[in-house]
The first five atom37 places (N, CA, C, CB, O) and aatype in JSON, in Angstrom:
{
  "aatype": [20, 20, 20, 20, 20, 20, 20, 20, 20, 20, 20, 20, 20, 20, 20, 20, 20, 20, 20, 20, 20, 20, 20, 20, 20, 20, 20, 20, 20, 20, 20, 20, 20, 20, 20, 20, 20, 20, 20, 20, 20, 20, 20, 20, 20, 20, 20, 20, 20, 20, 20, 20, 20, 20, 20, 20, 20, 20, 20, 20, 20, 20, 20, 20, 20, 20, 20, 20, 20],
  "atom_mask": [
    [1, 1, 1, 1, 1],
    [1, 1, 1, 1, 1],
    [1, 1, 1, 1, 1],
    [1, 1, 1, 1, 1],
    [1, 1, 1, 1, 1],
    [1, 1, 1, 1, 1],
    [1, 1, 1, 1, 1],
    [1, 1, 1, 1, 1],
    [1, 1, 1, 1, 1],
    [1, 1, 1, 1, 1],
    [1, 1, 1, 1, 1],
    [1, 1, 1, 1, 1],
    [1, 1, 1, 1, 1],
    [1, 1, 1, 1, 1],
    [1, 1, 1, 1, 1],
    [1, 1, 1, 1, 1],
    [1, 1, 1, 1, 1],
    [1, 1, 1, 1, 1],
    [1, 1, 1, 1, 1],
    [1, 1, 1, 1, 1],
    [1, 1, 1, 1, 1],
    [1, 1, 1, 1, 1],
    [1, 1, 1, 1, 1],
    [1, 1, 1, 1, 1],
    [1, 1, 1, 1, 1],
    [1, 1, 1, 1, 1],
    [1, 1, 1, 1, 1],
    [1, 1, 1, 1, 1],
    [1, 1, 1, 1, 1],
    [1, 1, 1, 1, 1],
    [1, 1, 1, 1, 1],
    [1, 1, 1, 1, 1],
    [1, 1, 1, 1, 1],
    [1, 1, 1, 1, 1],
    [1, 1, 1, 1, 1],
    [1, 1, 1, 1, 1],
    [1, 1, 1, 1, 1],
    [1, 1, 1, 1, 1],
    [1, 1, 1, 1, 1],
    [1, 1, 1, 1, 1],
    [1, 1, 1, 1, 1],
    [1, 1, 1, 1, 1],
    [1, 1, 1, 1, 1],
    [1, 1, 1, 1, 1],
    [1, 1, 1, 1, 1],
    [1, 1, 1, 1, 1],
    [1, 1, 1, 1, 1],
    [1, 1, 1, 1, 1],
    [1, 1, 1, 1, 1],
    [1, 1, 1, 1, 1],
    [1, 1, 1, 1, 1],
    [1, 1, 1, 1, 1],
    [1, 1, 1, 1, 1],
    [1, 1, 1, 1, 1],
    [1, 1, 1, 1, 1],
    [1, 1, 1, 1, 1],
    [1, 1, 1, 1, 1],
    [1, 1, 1, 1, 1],
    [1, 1, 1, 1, 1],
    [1, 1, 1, 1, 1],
    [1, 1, 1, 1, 1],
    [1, 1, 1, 1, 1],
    [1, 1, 1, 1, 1],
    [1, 1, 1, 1, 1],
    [1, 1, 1, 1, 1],
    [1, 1, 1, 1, 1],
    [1, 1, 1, 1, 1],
    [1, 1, 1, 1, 1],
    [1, 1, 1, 1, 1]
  ],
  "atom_positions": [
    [[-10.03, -4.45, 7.38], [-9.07, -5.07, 6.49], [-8.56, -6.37, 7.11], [-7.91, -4.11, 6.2], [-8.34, -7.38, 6.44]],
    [[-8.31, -6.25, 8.93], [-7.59, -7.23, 8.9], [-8.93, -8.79, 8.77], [-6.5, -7.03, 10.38], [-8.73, -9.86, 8.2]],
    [[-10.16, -8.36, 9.48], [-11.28, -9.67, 8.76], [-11.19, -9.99, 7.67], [-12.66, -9.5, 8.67], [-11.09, -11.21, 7.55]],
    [[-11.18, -9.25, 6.44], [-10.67, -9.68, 5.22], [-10.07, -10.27, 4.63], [-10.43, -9.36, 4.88], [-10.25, -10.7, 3.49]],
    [[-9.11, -10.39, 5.42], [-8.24, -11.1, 5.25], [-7.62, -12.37, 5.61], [-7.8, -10.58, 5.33], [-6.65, -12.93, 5.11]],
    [[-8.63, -12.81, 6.91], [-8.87, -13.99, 7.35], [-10.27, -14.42, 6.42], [-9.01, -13.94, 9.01], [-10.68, -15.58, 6.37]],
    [[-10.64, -13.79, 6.01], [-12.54, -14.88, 5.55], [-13.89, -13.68, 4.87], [-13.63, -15.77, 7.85], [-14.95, -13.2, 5.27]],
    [[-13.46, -13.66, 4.27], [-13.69, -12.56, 3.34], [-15.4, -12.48, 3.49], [-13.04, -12.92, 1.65], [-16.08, -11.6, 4.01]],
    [[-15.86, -13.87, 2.76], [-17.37, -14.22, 3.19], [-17.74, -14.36, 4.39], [-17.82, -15.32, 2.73], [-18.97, -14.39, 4.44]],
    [[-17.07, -14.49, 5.81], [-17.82, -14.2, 6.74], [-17.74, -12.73, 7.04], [-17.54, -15.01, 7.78], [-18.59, -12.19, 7.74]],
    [[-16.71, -12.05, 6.51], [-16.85, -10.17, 6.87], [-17.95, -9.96, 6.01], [-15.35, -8.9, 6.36], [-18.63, -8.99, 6.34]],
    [[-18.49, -10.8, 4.65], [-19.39, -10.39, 4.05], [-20.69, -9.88, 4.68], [-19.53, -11.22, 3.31], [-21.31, -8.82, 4.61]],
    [[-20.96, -11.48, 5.55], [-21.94, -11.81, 6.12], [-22.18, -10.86, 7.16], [-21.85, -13.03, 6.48], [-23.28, -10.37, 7.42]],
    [[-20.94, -10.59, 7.82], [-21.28, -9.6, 9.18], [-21.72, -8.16, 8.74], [-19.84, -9.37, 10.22], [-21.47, -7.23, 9.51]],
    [[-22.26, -7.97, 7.76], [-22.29, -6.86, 7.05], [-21.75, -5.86, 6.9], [-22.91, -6.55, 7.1], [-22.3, -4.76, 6.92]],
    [[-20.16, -6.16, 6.65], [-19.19, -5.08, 5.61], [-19.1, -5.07, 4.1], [-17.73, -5.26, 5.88], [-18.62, -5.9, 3.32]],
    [[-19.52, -4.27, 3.96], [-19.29, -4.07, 2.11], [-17.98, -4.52, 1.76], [-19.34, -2.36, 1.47], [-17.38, -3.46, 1.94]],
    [[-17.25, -5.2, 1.44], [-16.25, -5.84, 1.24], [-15.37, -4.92, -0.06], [-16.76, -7.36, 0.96], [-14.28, -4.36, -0.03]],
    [[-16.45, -5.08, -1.22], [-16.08, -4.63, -2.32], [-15.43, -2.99, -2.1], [-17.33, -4.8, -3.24], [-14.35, -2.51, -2.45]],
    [[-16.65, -2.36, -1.33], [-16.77, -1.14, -1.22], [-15.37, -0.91, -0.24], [-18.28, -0.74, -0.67], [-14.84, 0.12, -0.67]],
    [[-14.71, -1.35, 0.69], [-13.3, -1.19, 1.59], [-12.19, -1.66, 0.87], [-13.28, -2.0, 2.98], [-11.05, -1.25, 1.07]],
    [[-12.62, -2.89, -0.31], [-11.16, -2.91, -0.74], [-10.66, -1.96, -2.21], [-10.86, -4.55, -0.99], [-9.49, -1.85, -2.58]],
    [[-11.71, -1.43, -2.83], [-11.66, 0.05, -3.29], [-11.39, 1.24, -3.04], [-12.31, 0.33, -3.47], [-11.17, 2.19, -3.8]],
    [[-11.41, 1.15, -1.78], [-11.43, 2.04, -0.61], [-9.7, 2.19, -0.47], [-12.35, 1.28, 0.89], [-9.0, 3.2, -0.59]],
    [[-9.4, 1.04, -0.24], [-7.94, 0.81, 0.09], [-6.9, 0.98, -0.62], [-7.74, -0.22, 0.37], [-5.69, 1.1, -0.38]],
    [[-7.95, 0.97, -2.1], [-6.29, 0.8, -3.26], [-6.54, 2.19, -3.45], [-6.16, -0.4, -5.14], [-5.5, 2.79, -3.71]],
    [[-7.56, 2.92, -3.42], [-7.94, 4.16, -3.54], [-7.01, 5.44, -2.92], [-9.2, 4.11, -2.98], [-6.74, 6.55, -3.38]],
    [[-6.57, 4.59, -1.41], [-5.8, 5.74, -0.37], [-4.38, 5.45, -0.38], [-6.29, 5.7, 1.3], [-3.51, 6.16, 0.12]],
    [[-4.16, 4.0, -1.18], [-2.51, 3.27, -1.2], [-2.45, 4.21, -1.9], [-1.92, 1.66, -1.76], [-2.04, 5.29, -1.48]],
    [[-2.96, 3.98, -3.56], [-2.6, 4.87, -4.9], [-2.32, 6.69, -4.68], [-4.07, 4.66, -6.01], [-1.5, 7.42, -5.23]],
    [[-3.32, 6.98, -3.71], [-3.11, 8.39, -3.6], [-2.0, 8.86, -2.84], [-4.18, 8.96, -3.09], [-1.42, 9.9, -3.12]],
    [[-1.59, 7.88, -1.56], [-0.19, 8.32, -0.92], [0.83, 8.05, -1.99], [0.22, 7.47, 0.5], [1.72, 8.81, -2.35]],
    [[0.58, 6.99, -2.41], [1.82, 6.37, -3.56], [2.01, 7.93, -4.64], [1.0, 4.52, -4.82], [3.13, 8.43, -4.72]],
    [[1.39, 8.27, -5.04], [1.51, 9.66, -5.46], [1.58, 10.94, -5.29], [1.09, 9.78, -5.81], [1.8, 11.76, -6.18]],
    [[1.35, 11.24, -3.77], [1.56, 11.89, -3.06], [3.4, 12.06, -2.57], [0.56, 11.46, -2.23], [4.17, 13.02, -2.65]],
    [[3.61, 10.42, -1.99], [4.97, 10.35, -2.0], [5.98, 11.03, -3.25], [5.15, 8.96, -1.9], [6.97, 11.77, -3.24]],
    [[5.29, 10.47, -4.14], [6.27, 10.73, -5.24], [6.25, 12.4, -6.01], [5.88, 9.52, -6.4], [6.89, 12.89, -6.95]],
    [[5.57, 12.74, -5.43], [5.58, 14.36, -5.42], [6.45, 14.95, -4.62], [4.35, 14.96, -5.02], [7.33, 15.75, -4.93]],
    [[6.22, 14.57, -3.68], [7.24, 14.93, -1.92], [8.59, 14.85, -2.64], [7.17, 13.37, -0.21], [9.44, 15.73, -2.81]],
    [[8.52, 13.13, -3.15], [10.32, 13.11, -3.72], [10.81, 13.83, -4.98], [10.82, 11.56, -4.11], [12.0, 13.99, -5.28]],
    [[9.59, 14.29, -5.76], [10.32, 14.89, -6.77], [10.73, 16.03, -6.2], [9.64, 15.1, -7.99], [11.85, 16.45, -6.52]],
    [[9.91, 16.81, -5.21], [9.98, 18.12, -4.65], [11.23, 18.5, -3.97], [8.94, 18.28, -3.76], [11.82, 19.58, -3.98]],
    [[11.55, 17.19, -3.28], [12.83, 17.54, -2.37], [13.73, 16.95, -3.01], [12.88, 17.1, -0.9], [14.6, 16.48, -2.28]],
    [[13.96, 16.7, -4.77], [15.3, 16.03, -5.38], [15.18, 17.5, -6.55], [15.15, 13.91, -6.18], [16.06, 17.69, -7.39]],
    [[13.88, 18.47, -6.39], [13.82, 19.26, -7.55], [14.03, 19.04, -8.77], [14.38, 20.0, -7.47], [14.45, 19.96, -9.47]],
    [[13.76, 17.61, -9.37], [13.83, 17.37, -10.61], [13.01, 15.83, -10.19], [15.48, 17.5, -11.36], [12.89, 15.39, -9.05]],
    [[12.5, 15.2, -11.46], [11.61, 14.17, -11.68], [12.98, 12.93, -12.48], [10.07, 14.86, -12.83], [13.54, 13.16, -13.55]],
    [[13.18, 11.91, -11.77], [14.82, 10.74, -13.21], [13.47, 9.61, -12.86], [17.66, 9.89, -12.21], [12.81, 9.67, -11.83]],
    [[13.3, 8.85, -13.68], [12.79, 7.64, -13.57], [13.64, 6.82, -13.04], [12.36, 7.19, -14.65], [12.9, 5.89, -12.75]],
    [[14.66, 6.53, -12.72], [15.46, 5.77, -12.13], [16.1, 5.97, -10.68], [16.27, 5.69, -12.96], [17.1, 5.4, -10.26]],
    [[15.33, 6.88, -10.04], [15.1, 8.0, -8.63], [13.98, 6.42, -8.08], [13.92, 10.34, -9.07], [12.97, 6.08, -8.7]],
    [[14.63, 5.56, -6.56], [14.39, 4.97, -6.14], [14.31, 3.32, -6.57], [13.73, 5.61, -5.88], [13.76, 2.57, -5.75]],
    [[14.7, 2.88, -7.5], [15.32, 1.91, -7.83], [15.73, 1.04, -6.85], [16.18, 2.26, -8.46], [15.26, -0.1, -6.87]],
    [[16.52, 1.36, -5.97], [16.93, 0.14, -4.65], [15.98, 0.0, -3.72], [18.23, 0.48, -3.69], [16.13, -0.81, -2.81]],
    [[14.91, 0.76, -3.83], [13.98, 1.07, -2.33], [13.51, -0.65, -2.71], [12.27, 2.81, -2.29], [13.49, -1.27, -1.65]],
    [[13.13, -1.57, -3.92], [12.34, -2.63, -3.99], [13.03, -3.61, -2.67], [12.37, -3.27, -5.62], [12.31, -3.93, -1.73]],
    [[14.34, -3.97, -2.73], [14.93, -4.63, -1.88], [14.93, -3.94, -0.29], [16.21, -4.85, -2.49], [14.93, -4.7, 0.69]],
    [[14.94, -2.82, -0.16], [14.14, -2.36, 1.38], [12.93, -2.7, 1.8], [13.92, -1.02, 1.54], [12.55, -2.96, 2.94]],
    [[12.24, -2.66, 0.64], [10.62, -3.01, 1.13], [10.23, -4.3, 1.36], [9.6, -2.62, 0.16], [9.39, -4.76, 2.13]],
    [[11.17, -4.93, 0.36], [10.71, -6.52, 0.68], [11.67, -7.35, 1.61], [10.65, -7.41, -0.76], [11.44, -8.5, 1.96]],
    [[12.48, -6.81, 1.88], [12.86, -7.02, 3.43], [12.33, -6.59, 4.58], [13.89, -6.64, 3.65], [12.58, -7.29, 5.55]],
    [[11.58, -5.52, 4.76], [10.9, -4.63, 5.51], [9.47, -5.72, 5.44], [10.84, -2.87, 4.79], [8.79, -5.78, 6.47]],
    [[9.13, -6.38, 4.52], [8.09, -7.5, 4.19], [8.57, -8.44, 5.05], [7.99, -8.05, 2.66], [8.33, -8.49, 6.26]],
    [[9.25, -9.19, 4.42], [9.52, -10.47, 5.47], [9.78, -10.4, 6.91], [10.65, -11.15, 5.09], [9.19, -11.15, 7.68]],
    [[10.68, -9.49, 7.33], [11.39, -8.98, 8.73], [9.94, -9.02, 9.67], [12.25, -7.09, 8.6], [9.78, -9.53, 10.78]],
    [[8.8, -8.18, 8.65], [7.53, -8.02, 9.46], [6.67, -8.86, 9.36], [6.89, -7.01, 9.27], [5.63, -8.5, 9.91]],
    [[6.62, -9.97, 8.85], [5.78, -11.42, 9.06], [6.45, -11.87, 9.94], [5.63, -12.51, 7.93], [5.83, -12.35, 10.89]],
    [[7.9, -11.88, 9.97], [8.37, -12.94, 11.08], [8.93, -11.99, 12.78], [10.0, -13.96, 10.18], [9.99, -11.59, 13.27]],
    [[7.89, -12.01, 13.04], [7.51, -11.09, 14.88], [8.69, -12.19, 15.69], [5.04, -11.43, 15.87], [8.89, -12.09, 16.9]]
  ]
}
């Protein structure tokens, strides 16, 4: 992932399936991402659509905080 993300066509070249890892990736995000949200319905014992609402502003601080080392 992280070659990928510098130069996509030279990870091509070095022969990584490119296509095939970044399928790969949204494949195992999507499944924790739903996984999580099982966990949280489990331990709130009920399902609100409006259950995590503030987490956006944690994460994207948790974003920036971690670009800037």
């Amino acid at each position: 992932m992280y070659s990928m993300g510098g130069n996509r066509e030279a990870t091509r070249l070095a022969g990584v399936r490119v296509n095939g890892v970044v399928v790969g990736v949204y494949s195992l995000s999507g499944a924790f991402a739903g996984l999580a949200g099982v966990m949280l319905a489990s331990e709130l014992l009920a399902g609100a659509p409006t259950v995590g609402t503030t987490q956006a502003l944690d994460s994207i601080t948790a974003v920036i905080l971690g670009v800037r080392r």
